[in-house]
C-alpha positions in Angstrom: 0.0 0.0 0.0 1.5 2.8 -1.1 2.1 5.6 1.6 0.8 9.0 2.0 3.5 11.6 1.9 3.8 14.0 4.6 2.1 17.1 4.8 4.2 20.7 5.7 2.6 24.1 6.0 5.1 27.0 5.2 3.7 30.1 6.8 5.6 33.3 4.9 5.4 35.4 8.2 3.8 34.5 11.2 1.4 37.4 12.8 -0.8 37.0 15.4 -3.7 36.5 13.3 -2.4 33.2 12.4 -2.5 31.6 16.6 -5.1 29.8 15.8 -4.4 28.2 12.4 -1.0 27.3 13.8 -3.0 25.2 16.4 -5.1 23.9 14.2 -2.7 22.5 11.6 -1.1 21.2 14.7 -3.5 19.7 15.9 -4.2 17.6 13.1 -0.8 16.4 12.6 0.8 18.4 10.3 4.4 20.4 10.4 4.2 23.7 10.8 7.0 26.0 9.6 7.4 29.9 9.0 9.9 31.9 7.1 9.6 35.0 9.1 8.0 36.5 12.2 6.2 39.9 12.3 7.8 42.4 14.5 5.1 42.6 17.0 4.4 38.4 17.4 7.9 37.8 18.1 7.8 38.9 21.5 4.7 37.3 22.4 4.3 34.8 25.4 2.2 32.1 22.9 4.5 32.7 20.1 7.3 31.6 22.4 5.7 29.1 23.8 4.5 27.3 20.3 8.0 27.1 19.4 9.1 25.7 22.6 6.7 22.7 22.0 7.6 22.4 18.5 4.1 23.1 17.2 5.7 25.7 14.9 9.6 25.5 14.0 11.8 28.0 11.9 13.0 27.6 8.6 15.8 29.3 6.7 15.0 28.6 3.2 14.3 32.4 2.4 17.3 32.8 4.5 18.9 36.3 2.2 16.1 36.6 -0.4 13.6 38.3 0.9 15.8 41.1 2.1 17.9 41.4 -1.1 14.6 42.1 -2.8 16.5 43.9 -5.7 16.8 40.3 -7.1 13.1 39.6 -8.0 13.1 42.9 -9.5 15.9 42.4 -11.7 14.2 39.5 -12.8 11.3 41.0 -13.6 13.0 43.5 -15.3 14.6 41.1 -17.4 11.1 39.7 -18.9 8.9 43.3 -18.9 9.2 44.8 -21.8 7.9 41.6 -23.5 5.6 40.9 -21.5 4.5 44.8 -22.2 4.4 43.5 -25.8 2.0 40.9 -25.1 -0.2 42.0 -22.3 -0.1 45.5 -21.8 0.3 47.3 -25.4 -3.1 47.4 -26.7 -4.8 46.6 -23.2 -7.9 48.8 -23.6 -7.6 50.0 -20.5 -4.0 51.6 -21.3 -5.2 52.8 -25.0 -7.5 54.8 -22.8 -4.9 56.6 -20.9 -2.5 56.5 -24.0 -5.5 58.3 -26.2 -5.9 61.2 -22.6 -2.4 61.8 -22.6 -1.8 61.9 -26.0 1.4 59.6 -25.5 2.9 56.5 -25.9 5.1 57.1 -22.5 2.2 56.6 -20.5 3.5 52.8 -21.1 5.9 53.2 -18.3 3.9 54.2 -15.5 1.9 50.7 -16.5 4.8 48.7 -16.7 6.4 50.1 -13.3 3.3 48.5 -12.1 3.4 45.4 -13.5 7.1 44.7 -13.0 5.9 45.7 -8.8 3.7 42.5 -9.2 5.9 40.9 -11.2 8.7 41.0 -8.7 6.8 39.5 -6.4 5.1 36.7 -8.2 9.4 35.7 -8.9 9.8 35.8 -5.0 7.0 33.7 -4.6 8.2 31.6 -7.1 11.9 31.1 -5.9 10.4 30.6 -2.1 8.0 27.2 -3.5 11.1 26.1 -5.9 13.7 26.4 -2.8 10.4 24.6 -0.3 9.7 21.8 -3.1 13.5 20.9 -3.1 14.2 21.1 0.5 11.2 18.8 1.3 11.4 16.7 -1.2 9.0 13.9 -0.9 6.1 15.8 1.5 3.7 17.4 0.1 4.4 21.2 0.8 1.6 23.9 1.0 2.5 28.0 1.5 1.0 30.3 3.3 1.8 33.8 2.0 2.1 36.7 4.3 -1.4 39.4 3.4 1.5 42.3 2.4 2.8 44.8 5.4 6.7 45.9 3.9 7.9 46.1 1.0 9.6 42.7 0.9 6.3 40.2 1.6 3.8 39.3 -0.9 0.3 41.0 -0.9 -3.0 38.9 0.0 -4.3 39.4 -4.0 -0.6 37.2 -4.9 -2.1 33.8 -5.4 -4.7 34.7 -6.9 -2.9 36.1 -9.7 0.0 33.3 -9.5 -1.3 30.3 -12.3 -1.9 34.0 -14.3 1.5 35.1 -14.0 3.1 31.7 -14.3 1.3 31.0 -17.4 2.0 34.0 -19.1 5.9 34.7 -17.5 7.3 30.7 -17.2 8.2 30.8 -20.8 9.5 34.4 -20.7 11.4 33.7 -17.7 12.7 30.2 -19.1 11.3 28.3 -16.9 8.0 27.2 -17.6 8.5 23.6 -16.5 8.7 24.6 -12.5 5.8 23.2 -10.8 3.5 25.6 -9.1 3.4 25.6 -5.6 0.6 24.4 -3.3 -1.3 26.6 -1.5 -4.0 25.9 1.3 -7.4 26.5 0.8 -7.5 29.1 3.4 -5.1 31.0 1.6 -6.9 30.5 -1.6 -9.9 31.9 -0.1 -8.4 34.8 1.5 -7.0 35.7 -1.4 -9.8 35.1 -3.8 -11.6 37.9 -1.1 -8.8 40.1 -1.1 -8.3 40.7 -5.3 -12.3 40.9 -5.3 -12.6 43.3 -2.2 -9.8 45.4 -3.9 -11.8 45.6 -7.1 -15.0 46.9 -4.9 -13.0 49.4 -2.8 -11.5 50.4 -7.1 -15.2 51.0 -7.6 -15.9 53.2 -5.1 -12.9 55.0 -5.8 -13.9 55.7 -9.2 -17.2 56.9 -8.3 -15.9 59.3 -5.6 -13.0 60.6 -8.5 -16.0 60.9 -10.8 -18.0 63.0 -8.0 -15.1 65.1 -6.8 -14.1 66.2 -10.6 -17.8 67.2 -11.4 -18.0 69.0 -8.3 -14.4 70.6 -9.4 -15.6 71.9 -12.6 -19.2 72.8 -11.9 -17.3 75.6 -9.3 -14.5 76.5 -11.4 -17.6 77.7 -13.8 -18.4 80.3 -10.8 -14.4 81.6 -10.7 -13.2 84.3 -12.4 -10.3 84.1 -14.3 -7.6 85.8 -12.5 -4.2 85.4 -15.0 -1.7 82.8 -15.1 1.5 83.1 -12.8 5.0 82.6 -14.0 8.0 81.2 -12.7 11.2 79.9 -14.3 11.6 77.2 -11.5 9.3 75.1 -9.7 10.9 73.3 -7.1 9.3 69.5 -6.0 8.6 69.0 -2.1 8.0 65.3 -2.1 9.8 64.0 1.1 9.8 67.2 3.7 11.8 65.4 6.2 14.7 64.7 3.9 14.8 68.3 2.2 13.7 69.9 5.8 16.7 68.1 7.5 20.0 70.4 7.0 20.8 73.7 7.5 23.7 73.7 5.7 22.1 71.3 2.6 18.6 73.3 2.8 15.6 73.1 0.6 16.5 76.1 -1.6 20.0 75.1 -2.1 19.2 76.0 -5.4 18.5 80.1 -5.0 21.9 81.3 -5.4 20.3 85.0 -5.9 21.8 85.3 -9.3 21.7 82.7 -11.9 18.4 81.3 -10.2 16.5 84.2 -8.4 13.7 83.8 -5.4 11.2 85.8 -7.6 11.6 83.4 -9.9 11.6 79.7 -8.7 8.6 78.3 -6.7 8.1 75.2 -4.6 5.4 73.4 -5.3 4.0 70.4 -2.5 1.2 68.1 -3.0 1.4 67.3 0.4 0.5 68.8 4.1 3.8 70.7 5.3 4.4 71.1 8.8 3.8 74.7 10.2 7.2 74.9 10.9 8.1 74.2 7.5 5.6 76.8 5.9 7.5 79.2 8.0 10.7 78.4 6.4 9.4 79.7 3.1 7.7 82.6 4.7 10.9 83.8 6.8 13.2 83.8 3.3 10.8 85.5 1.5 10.0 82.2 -1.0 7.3 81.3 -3.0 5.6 78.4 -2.1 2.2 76.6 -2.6 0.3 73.1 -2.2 -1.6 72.4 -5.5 -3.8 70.0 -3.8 -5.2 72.5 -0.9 -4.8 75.6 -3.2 -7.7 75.6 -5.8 -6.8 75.6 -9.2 -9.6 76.0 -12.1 -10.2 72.9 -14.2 -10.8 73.7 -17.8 -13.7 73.0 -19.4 -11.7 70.7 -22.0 -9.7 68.3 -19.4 -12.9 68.0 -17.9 -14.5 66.7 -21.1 -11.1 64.7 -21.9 -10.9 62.5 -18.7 -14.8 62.1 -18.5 -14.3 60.3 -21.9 -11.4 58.7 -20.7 -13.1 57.1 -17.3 -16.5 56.0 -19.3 -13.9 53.9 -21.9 -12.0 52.9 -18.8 -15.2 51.7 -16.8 -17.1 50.3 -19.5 -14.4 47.2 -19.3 -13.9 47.6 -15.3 -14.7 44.2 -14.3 -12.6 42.8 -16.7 -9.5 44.7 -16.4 -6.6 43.7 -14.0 -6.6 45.6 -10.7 -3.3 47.0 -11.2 -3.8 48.3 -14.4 -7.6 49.8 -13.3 -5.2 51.1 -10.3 -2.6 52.6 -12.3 -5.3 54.2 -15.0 -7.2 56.1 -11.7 -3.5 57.7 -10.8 -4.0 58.7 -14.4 -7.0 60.3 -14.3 -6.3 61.8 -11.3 -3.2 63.6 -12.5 -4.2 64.5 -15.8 -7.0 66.4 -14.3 -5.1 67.6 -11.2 -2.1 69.0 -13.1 -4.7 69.9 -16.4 -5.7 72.2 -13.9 -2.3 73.9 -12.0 -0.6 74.1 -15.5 -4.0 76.1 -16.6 -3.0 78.4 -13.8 0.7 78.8 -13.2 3.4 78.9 -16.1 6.5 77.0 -15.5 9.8 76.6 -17.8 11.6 74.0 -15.7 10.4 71.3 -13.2 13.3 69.9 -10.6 12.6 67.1 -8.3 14.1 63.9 -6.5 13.3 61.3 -5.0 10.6 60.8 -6.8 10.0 57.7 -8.2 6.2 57.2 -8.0 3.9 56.3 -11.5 2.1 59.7 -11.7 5.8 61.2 -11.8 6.1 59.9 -15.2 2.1 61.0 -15.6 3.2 64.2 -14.0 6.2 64.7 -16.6 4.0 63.8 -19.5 1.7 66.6 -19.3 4.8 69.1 -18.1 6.4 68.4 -21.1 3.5 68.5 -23.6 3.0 72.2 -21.6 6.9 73.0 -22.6 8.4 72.6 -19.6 11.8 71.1 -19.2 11.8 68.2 -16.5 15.1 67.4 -14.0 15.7 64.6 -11.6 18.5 65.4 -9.0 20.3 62.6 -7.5 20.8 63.8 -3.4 23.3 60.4 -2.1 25.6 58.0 -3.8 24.5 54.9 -1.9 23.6 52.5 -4.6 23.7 48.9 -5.2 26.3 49.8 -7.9 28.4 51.0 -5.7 28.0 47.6 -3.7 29.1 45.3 -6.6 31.0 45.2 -9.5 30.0 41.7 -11.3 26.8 41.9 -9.8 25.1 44.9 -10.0 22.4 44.5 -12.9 21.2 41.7 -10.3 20.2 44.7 -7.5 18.1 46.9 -10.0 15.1 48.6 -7.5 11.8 48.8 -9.5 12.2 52.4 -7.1 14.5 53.5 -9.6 12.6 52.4 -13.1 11.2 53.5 -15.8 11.1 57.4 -14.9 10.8 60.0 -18.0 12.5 63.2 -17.1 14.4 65.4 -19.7 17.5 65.3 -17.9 19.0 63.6 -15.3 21.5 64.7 -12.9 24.1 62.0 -11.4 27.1 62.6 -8.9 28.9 60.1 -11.1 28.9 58.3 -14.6 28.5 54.8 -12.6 24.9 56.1 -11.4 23.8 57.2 -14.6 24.7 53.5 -16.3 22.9 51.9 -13.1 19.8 54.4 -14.0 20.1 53.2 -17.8 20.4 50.0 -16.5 16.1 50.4 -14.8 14.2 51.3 -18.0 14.5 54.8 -17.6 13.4 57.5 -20.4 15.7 60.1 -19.5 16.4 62.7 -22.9 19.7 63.6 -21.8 22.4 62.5 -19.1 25.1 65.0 -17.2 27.4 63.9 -14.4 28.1 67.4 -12.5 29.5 65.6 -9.4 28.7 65.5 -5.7 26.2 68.2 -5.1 27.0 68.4 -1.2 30.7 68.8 -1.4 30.0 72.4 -2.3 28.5 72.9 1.0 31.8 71.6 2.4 34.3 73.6 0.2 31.9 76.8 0.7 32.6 76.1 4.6 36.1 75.7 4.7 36.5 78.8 2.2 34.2 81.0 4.7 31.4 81.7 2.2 29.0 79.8 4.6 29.3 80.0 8.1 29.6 77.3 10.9 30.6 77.0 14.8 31.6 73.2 14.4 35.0 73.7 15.2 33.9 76.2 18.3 31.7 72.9 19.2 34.6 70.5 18.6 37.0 73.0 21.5 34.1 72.5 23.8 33.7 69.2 23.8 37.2 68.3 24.6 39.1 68.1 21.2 42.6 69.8 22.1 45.0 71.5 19.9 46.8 69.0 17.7 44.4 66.8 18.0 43.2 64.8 14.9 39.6 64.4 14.0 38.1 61.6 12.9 34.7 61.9 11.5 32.8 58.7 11.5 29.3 57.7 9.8 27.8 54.6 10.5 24.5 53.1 7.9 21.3 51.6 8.0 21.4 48.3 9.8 18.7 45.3 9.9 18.0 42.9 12.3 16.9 39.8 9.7 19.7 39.8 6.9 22.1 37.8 6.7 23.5 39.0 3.3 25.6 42.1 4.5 26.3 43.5 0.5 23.2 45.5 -0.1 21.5 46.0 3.1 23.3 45.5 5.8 22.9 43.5 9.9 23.4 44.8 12.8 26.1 42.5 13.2 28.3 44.4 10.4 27.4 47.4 12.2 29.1 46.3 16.0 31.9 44.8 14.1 31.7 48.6 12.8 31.4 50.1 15.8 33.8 47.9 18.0 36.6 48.9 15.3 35.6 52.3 15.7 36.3 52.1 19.7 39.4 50.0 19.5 40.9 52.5 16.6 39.9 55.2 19.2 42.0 53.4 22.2 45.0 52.5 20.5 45.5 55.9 18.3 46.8 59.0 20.5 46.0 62.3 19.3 42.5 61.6 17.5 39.2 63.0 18.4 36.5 61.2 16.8 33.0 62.8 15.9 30.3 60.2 15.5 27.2 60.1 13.3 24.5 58.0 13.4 22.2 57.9 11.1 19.1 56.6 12.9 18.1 58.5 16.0 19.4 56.7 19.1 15.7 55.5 20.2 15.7 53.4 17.5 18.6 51.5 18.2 17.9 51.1 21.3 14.5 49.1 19.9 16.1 47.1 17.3 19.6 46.5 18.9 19.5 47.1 22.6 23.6 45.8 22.9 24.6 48.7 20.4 23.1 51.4 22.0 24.7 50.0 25.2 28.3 50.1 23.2 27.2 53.7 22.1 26.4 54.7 25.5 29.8 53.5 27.0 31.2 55.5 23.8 29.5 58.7 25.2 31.9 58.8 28.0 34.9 59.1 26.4 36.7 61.9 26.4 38.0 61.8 22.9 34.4 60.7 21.8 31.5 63.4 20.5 28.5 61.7 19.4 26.3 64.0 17.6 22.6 62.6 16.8 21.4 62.3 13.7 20.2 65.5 12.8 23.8 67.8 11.9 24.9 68.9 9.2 27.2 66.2 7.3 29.0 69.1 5.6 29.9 71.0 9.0 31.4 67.8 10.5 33.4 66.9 7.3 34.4 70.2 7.1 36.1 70.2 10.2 37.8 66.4 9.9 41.0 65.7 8.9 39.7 61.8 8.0 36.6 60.8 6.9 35.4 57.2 7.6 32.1 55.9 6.3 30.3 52.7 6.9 30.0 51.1 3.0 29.4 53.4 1.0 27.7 55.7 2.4 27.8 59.4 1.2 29.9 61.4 3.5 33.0 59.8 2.3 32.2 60.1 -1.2 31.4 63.6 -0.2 34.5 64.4 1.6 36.5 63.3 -1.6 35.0 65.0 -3.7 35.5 68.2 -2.1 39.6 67.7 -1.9 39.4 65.6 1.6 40.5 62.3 3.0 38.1 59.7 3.3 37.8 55.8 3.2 35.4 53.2 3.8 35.1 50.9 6.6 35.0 47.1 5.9 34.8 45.8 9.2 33.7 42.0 8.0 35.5 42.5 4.2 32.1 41.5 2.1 32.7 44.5 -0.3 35.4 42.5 -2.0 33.6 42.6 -4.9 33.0 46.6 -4.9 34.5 49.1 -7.6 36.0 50.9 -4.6 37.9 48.2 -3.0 40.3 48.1 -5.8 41.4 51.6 -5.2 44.2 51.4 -3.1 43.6 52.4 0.5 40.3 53.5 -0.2 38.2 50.4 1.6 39.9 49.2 4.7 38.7 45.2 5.2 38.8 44.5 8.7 40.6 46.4 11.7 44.2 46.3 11.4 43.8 47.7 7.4 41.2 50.2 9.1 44.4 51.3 11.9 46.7 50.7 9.3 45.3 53.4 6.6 44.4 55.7 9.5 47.6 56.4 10.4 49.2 57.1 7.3 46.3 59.3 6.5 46.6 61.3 9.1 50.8 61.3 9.7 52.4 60.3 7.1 51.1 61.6 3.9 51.5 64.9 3.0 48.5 67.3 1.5 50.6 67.5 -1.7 51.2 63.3 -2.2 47.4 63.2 -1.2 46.8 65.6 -4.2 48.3 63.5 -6.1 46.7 60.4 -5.0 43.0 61.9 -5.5 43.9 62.8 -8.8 45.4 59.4 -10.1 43.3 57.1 -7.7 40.3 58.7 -7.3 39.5 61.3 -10.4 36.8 59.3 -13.0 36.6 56.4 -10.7 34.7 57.7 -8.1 34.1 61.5 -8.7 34.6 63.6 -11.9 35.5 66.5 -10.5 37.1 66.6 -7.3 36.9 70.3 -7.2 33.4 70.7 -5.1 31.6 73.2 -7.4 28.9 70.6 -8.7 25.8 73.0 -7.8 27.6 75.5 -9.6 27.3 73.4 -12.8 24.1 72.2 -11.7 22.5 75.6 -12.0 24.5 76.3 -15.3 22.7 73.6 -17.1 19.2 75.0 -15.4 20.3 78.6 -17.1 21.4 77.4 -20.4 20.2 74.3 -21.4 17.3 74.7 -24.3 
């Protein structure tokens, strides 16, 4: 008699929704797994407490491939543009939009949907294929998590997955993998979710459909008061990163001269802080939120997307969600911006950051209105950076498919690693590090700063050496340190940091972090203890995570940076000495680590580079390395005017 194979159920991420399914599985036999525990279940008392008794056990199969998401979405990268071909070009749905926008580069927005979902139909995928093998022999069913970050799979992802696999095995060469079981409670919840989505579409639709009526029926009541002109319009979309310097401020831009306050203003669609709103008002800058200031929608974008939706809804319940999703975001924008552009004349757009669908929407009608688009890039942290051999494997669906005229990169690496995602830009210019201005403008006088007044007073002597020292983002559930990186990379990181402060006389070192303190202290209670005993040194400043980066580079006379994060790429590029920070010498791979001196792999390199740095090579052999070692390979320049060129192209390109 033959027997019956075992049965496993693979739960993607335990929450505590799932207590009593675990039990019941449990109960009748079966093996319980999970990949993953949610942040708030895995402190619970009955979480513990099932594993103790074995009625749920840990697996590492996804062990490094959740977190290293940029994998799935270079694979889906790899297949979109023909699946665009076959399932998107020609979708009524999209002919729609194409026919409202009067362009074919409404595509991308589409396909930077689609290759979202496809991403995560791959990690599904490679999570069965990696299951099936493990436990060869039992017959496996998954559980997927019902989508809280970026990294798990939404509830509507089975639903879809015989779709995707039938229409993407072949593209993706493997059509022969077998598809992987799922439970009928997840079938069910998912069959809910895509069909509860497609409800809560519909009553989105009809609420857009009200709210644009209502728009035009009172823009018919006001009076036509002129358009308004500026020459630059400025994009607010992440106020806490543009809010956050005083040095690197918001209107680092308004030079006074080649780009003038009367001419430039910043334009939000979201709720600023009052604090922020006082900014503008205290530097005399113009500043407005399209979606609380009322615009006037004209009579024919009212006409054009009212066509547009009745086309759109006449095939609703036969469309995709994500494409019914990504053509609302379309209406939405044409009308919203229809409107602002009917208002306020603008010759050039500037943003970053901004890597949202109606961006490319956005763009579409900016351009069609004669007005030059510019994406900025504001860090140099990319996976490019990470790996040389590697790198097209870490393309971020973040970064693809975006349309602006010109792009503006810190280096030519970036702007290959851009080219790399699908992008549309017109035109490319590497101008170099924008912040290392900041730093040269310091050290020169034109912008003033009391770091070095603050350095005195917290104990750094005369002759003293300081170290500036930046640390990274950290996770507590990776194991694969090259793109984002453990917490365990960062003690090694910091313990190198305290034992290069004990065994080196003369240096005062000036920490930091990146993440506020509280958050450490959450995530990775036995660094914030390593910090805190840091605190009391007296050669030790930690700073918080809200300074300037250019006022403490300004005043070091050595940079070092957690890999690769931006300050030391900053503090190069604006003539200083800087080098990266190894501590468990995974960046082997990097372009950067075959620059001599410029990656340190482990402590004794780390004290080893330090010390010549700082005592033994002169300013003029450094002068010469930087321009030898460092010129073209990691900045262009070198000479920290890069917002200079910035707003030369802004004046002068037609």
């Amino acid at each position: 008699m033959k027997k019956t194979p075992k049965k496993t159920v693979v739960f993607e991420e335990v929450s505590c929704r799932d207590r009593l399914l675990i039990r019941f599985y449990a109960a009748r036999g079966t093996d319980v797994l999970y990949l993953r525990v949610s942040d708030d279940t895995a402190d619970k008392t009955w979480f513990r407490e099932y594993c103790r008794k074995g009625l749920i056990v840990h697996d590492d199969t996804e062990t490094g491939l959740y977190a290293v998401r940029g994998r799935n979405y270079s694979k889906a990268f790899d297949v979109i543009e023909e699946y665009s071909r076959s399932h998107i070009e020609g979708n009524a749905t999209v002919k729609a939009i194409e026919e409202l926008y009067m362009s074919k580069e409404v595509l991308l927005a589409f396909k930077k949907r689609i290759n979202e979902r496809l991403s995560r139909f791959f990690y599904l995928r490679e999570v069965s294929s990696r299951l099936a093998e493990r436990y060869s022999g039992r017959i496996v069913f998954l559980i997927p998590a019902r989508g809280v970050k970026f990294y798990r799979t939404y509830g509507q992802e089975i639903f879809m997955y015989r779709y995707f696999h039938r229409t993407v095995g072949k593209l993706a060469g493997s059509s022969g993998r077998a598809y992987p079981r799922f439970t009928l409670f997840s079938l069910i919840v998912s069959g809910m979710r895509y069909f509860s989505a497609k409800a809560a579409l519909l009553g989105k639709y009809t609420l857009f459909s009200v709210w644009m009526t209502a728009r035009w029926i009172l823009s018919l009541t006001v009076k036509n008061s002129g358009k308004m002109s500026y020459k630059y319009a400025v994009a607010i979309i992440c106020p806490v990163r543009q809010f956050a310097n005083n040095i690197r401020k918001i209107d680092f831009l308004v030079d006074g001269s080649s780009i003038k306050k009367s001419e430039t203003v910043f334009i939000s669609s979201i709720k600023l802080d009052a604090a922020h709103e006082a900014y503008f008002r205290a530097n005399g800058l113009n500043y407005v939120n399209i979606k609380s200031h009322f615009y006037p929608m004209p009579s024919r974008v009212f006409f054009d997307c009212t066509k547009a939706l009745f086309r759109v809804c006449a095939g609703f319940f036969s469309h995709d969600n994500t494409a019914l999703e990504t053509a609302l975001i379309a209406l939405y924008y044409r009308s919203l911006w229809g409107s602002v552009l009917g208002a306020v004349e603008l010759s050039n757009f500037i943003t970053h950051v901004d890597i949202e669908p109606q961006s490319i929407l956005r763009n579409i009608l900016l351009r069609r209105n004669g007005v030059k688009t510019w994406y900025y890039i504001d860090s140099q942290n990319f996976a490019v950076s990470m790996t040389k051999s590697h790198f097209m494997d870490y393309r971020f669906n973040d970064f693809g498919f975006l349309n602006h005229d010109y792009f503006i990169s810190w280096n030519m690496s970036l702007i290959e690693y851009f080219k790399a995602s699908h992008t549309a830009f017109r035109e490319h210019y590497d101008v170099g590090c924008l912040w290392a201005q900041h730093i040269r403008e310091i050290n020169e006088g034109k912008i003033k700063s009391r770091a070095r007044e603050a350095l005195l007073a917290s104990g750094c002597g005369e002759g003293m050496k300081v170290v500036a020292v930046f640390d990274s983002t950290y996770h507590s559930s990776n194991v694969t340190p090259k793109i984002t990186t453990t917490y365990e990379c960062g003690m090694r990181f910091l313990s190198d940091i305290e034992r290069l402060l004990e065994e080196t006389d003369k240096i005062f070192i000036v920490f930091k972090e990146k993440k506020i303190r509280e958050k450490i202290e959450d995530r990775c209670p036995e660094m914030a203890r390593k910090m805190e005993k840091l605190d009391g040194h007296t050669r030790f400043l930690s700073i918080g995570a809200n300074t300037d980066v250019a006022e403490v580079v300004a005043v070091s006379d050595l940079v070092i940076s957690f890999p690769f994060s931006s300050p030391t790429f900053e503090a190069l590029s604006a003539g200083k000495r800087g080098i990266w920070h190894d501590p468990l010498g995974v960046f082997g791979d990097s372009p950067y680590a075959e620059i001599e001196d410029l990656v340190s792999s482990g402590y004794e390199e780390l004290k080893s580079i330090t010390k010549s740095l700082l005592w033994e090579i002169s300013d003029s052999v450094y002068k010469v390395y930087l321009r030898e070692k460092i010129r073209g390979k990691v900045e262009s320049f070198l000479d920290g005017r890069a917002i200079d060129r910035f707003r030369d192209l802004l004046s002068n390109v037609k």
